[in-house]
Residue frames as a rotation matrix with the C-alpha (Angstrom) as fourth column:
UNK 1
0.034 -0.882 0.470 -22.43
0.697 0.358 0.622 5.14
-0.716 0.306 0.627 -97.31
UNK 2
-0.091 -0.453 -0.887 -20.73
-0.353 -0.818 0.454 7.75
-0.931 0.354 -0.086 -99.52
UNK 3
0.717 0.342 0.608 -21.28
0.435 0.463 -0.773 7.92
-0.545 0.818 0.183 -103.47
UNK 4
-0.191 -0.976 0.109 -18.27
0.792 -0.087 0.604 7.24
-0.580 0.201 0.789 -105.38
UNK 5
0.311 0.643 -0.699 -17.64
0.003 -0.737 -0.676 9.52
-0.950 0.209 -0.231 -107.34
UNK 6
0.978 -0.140 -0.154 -16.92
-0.062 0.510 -0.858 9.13
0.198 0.849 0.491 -111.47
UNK 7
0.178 -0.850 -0.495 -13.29
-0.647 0.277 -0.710 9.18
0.741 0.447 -0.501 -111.26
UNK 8
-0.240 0.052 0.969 -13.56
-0.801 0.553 -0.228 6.67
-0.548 -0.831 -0.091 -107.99
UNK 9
0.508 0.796 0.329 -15.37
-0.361 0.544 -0.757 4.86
-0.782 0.266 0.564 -110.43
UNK 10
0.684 -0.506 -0.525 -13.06
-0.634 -0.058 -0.771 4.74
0.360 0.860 -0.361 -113.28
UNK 11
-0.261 -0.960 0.104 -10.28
-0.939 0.228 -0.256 3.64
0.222 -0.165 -0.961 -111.14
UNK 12
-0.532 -0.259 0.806 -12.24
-0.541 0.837 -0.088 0.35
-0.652 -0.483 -0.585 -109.95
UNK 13
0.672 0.670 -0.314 -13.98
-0.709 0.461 -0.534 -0.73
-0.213 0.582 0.785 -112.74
UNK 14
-0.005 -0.469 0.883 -13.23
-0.100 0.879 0.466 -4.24
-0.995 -0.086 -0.051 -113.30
UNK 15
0.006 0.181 0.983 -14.30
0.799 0.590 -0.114 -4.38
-0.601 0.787 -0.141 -117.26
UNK 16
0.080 -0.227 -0.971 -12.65
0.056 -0.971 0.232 -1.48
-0.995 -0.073 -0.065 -118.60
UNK 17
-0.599 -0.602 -0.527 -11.56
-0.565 -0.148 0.812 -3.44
-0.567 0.784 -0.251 -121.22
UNK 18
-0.125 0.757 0.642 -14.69
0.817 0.445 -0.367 -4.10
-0.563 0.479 -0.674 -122.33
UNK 19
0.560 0.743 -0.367 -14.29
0.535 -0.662 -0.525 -0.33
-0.633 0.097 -0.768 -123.68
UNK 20
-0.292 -0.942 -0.165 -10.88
0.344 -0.265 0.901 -0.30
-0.892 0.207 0.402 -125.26
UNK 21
-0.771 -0.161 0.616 -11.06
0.632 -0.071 0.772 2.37
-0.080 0.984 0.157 -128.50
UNK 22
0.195 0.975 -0.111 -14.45
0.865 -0.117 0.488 3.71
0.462 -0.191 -0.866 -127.00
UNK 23
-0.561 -0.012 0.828 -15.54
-0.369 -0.891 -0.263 7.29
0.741 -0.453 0.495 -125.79
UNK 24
-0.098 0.539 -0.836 -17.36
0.954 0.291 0.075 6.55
0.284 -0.790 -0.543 -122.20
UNK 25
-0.148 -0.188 0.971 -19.15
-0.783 -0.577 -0.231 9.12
0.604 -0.795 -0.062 -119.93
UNK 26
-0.504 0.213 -0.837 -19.92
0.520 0.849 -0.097 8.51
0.690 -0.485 -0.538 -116.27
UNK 27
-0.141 0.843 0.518 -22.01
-0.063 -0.530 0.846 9.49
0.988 0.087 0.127 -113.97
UNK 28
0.776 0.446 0.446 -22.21
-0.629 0.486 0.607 8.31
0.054 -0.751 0.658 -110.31
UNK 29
-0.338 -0.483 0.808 -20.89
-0.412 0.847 0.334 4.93
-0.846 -0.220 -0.486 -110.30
UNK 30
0.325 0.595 0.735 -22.53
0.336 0.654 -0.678 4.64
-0.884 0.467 0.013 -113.86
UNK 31
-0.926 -0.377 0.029 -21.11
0.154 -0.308 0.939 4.16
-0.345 0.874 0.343 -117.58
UNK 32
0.068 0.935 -0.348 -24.42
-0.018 -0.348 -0.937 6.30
-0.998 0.070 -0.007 -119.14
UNK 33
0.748 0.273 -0.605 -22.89
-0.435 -0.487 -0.757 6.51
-0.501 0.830 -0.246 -122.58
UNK 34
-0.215 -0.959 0.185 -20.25
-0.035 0.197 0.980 4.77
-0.976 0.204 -0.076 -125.03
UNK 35
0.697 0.589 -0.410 -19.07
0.013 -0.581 -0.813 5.54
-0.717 0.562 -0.413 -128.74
UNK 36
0.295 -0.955 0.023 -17.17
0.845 0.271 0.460 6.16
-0.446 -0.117 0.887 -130.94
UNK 37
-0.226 -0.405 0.886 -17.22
0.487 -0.835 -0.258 9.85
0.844 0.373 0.386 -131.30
UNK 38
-0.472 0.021 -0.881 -17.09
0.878 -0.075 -0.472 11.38
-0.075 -0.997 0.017 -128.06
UNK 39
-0.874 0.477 0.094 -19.04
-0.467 -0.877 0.110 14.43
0.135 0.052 0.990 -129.17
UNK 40
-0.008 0.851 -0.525 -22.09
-0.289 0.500 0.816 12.09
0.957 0.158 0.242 -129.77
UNK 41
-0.144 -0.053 -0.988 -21.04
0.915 0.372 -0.153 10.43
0.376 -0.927 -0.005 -126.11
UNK 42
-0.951 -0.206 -0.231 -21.04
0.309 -0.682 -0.663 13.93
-0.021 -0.701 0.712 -124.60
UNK 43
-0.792 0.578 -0.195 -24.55
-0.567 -0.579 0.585 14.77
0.225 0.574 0.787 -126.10
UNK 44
-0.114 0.630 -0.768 -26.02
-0.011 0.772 0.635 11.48
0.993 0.081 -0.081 -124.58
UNK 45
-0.631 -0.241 -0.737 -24.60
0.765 -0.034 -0.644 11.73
0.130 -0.970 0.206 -121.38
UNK 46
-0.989 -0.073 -0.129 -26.03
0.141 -0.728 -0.671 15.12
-0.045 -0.682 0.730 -121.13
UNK 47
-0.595 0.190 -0.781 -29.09
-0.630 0.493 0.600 14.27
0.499 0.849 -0.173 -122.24
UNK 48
0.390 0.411 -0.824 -30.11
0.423 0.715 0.557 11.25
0.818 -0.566 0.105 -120.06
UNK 49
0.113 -0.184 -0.976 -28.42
0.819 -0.539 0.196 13.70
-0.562 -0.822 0.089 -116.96
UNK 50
0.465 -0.082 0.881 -28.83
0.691 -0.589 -0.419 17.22
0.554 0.804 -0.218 -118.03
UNK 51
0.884 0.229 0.407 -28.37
-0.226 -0.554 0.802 18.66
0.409 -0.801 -0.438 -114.19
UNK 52
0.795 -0.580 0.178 -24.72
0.058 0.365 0.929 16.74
-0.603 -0.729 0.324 -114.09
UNK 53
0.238 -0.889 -0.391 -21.07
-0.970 -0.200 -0.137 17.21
0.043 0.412 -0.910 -115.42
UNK 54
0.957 0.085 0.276 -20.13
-0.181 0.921 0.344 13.66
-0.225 -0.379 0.898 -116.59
UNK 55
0.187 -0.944 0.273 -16.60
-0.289 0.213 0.933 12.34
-0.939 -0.253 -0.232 -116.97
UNK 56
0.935 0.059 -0.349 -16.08
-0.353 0.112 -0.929 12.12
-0.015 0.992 0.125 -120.73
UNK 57
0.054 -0.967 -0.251 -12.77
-0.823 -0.185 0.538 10.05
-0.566 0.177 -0.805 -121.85
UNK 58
0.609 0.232 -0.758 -11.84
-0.699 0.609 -0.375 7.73
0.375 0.758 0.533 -124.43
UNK 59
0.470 -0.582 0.664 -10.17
-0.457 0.483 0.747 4.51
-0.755 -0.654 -0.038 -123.21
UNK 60
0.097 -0.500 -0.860 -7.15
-0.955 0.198 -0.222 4.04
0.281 0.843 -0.459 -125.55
UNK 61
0.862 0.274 -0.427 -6.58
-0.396 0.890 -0.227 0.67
0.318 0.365 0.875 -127.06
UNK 62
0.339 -0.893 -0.295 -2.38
-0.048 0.297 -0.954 0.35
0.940 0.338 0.058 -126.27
UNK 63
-0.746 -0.639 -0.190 -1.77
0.438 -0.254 -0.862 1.93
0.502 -0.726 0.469 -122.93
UNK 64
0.510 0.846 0.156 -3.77
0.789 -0.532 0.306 3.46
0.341 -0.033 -0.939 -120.57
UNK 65
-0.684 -0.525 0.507 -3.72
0.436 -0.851 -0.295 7.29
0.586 0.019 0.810 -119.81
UNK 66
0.495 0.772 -0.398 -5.76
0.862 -0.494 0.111 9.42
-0.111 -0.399 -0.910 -117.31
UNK 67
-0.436 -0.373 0.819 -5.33
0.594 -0.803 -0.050 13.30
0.676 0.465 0.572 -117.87
């Protein structure tokens, strides 16, 4: 079986809104990092995966947005 991949992942998480206001990275099929300065999240992520480009985005509190 294929590994999603982070935005695959984004789109089915069930407990997004367990991150509302929060930077998140991902990895894989894994949140590796959450914050609330997404520079500090981007530094962690890379970090605990130094060999991988994670998905860095903040999940606004009001609405959601994907860019």
């Amino acid at each position: 079986m294929r590994e999603k991949n982070e935005f695959q992942c984004l789109m089915s998480m069930p407990n997004l809104g367990d991150y509302l206001g929060k930077w998140i990275a991902i990895v894989g099929e894994q949140v590796i990092a959450t914050g609330s300065d997404g520079k500090a999240v981007f530094k962690e992520a890379k970090r605990k995966f130094p060999n991988k480009e994670p998905l860095i985005l903040k999940v606004p509190q009001d609405r959601v947005m994907l860019l």
